[in-house]
Every structure is written in structure tokens, then in C-alpha cells.
C-alpha positions in Angstrom: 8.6 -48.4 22.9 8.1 -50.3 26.2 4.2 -49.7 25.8 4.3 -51.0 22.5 6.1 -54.2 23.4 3.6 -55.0 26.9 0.7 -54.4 24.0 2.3 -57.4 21.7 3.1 -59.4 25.0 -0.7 -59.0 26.4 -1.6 -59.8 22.6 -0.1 -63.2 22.5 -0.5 -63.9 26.1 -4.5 -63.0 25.6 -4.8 -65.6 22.1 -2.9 -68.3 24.4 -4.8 -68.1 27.5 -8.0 -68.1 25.3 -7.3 -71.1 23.1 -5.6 -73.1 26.4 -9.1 -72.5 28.1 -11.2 -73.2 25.0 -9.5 -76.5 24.2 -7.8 -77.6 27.4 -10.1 -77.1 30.0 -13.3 -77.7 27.9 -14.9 -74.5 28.4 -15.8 -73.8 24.7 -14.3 -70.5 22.7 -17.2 -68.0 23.8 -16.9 -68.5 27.4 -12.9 -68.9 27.8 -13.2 -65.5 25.6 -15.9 -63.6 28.2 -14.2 -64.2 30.9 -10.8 -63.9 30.6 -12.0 -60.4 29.2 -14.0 -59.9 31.8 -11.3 -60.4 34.2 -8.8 -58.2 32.3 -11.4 -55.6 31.7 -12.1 -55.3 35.5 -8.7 -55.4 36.8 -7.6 -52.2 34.4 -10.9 -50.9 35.8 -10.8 -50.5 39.0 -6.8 -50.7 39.3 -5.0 -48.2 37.4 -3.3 -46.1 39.9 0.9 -47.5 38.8 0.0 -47.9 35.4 0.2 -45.5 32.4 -3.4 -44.1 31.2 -2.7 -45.2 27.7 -1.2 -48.9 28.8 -4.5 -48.7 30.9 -6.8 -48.1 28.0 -5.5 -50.3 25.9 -5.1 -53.5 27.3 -7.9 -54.5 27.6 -8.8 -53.5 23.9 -5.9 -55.7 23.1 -6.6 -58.4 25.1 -10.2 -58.8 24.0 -9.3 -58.8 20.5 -6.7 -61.3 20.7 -9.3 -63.4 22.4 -10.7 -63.7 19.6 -8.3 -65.1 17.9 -8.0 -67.7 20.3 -11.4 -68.9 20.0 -10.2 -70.7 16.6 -11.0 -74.2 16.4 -8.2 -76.8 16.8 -8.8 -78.2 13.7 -7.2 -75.2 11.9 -4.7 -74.2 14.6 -3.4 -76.0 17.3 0.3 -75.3 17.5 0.4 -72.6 20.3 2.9 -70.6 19.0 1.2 -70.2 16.0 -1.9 -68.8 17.9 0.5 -66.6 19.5 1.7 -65.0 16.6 -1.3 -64.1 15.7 -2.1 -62.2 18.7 0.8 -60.2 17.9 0.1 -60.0 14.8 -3.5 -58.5 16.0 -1.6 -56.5 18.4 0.1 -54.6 15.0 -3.0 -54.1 13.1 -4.6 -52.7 16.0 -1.4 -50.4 16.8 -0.9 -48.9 13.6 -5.1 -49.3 12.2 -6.9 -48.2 15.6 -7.6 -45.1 14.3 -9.1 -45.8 10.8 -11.8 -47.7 12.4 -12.7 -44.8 14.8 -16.6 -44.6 14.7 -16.7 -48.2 13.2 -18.1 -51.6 14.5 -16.6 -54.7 14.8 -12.6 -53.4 14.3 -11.4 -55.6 17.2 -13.1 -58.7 15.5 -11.7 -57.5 11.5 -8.6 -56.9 13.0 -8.5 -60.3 14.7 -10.1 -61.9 11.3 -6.8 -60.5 8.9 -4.4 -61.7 11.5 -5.5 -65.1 12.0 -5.9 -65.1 7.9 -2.2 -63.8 7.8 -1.2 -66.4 10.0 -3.2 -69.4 8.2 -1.8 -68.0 4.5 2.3 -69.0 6.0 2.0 -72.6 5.3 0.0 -71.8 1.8 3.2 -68.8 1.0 5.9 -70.8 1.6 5.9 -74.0 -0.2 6.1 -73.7 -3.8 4.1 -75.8 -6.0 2.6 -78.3 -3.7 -0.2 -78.6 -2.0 0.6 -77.9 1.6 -1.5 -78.8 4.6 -2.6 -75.1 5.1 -4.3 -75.0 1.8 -6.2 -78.3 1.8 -7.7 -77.3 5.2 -8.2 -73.7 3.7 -10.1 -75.6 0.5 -12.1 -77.9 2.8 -13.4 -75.1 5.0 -14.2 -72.8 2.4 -15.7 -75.1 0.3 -16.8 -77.8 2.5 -15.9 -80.9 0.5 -17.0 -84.1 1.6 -15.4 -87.5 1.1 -17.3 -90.2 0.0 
């Protein structure tokens, strides 16, 4: 249970520190992502002597795919806790899915893809019969209307 909850933890805390490096120190969403991983990766590397060989093995995993969800733009997402949750919620799909996408490329970034969907859908779910700010920013992405 305790590895399960540092997993959610490094989940959010990796979406977070991706999207506050992205947008608030100008660094752009591929770099903040590299090397934040790249530090995380290389401290679970060549440090694992106190910590458990699963926690070790997985954290970075996690941490790297919840990057990736923090490399969304601000215009969709720029409420932190929002990015946040979906770390987490990347942090569950990767706990309980991990091992149908053994052998298969690109589960970090499909994983990371249905959570930040999930977490994008919540203002389109919950209002009833109006047109909520999610969905008109879902319509104009997807279908890239233009005002005239």
C-alpha cells in the first residue's frame, strides 16, 4: 500500500514539475519533460541502495509518463491541480494496465493520453445541458474553428 501511494505522489509531483517548468520558466514542454526525466532516471540509477527494487523500477516509469502529461499547453489546462490529477490518474492506469501493454510501444504516452482525456471530459460530464468551457475548447481543438 505505501508503494502504491509514493507511485500516485511521484505521479502528480512529476505532471506538476513538468507543466511549472514548461510554462513558468519558459523552457518549452519537450525540454522541461527530458530533463526532469533525466534527472529522475539517473538518481534511481545509480542510487538505489535504501530503496525497494520495485519503488526503484518504477519511478522513474511513472515519473516520465506523468511528464507527459504535463507537457499540455496552458490553453487547455492551467489550473495546477487539475494537471495533478491527472498524473494520478496516469499513475492508476499505469498500476493496474502495466502489464497489458508488456511488449507494446508507446504505453507510457497512451496511458498519459486517456488520463489527461479523463481529466479534460470532468467539465464536459458534469454540467448538464449547457455548453461548458471544457467542451467549447474540446470543439475548437478538434475541429479547429476559426472566428471571423
Amino acid at each position: 500500500m505505501f508503494d502504491v501511494l509514493v507511485l500516485i505522489l511521484v505521479g502528480f509531483t512529476g505532471a506538476v514539475m513538468t507543466f511549472y517548468v514548461s510554462e513558468g520558466r519558459n523552457q518549452g514542454p519537450v525540454r522541461s519533460s527530458a530533463v526532469l526525466s533525466l534527472a529522475v532516471a539517473l538518481i534511481f540509477h545509480f542510487n538505489t541502495v535504501n530503496i525497494e527494487v520495485h519503488l526503484a523500477q518504477n519511478i522513474p516509469l511513472v515519473f516520465i509518463g506523468s511528464s507527459f502529461i504535463g507537457m499540455v499547453s496552458s490553453r487547455l489546462i492551467s489550473n495546477y491541480w487539475a494537471i495533478g490529477a491527472g498524473g494520478m490518474v496516469f499513475c492508476i492506469i499505469f498500476l493496474n494496465a502495466s502489464r497489458f501493454f508488456n511488449g507494446y510501444g508507446g504505453a507510457l504516452g497512451t496511458a498519459a493520453c486517456i488520463s489527461l482525456l479523463t481529466i479534460l471530459s470532468i467539465p464536459i460530464v458534469t454540467r448538464k445541458h449547457r455548453l461548458t468551457n471544457g467542451f467549447a475548447l474540446f470543439r475548437k481543438t478538434v475541429f479547429r474553428i476559426k472566428r471571423q
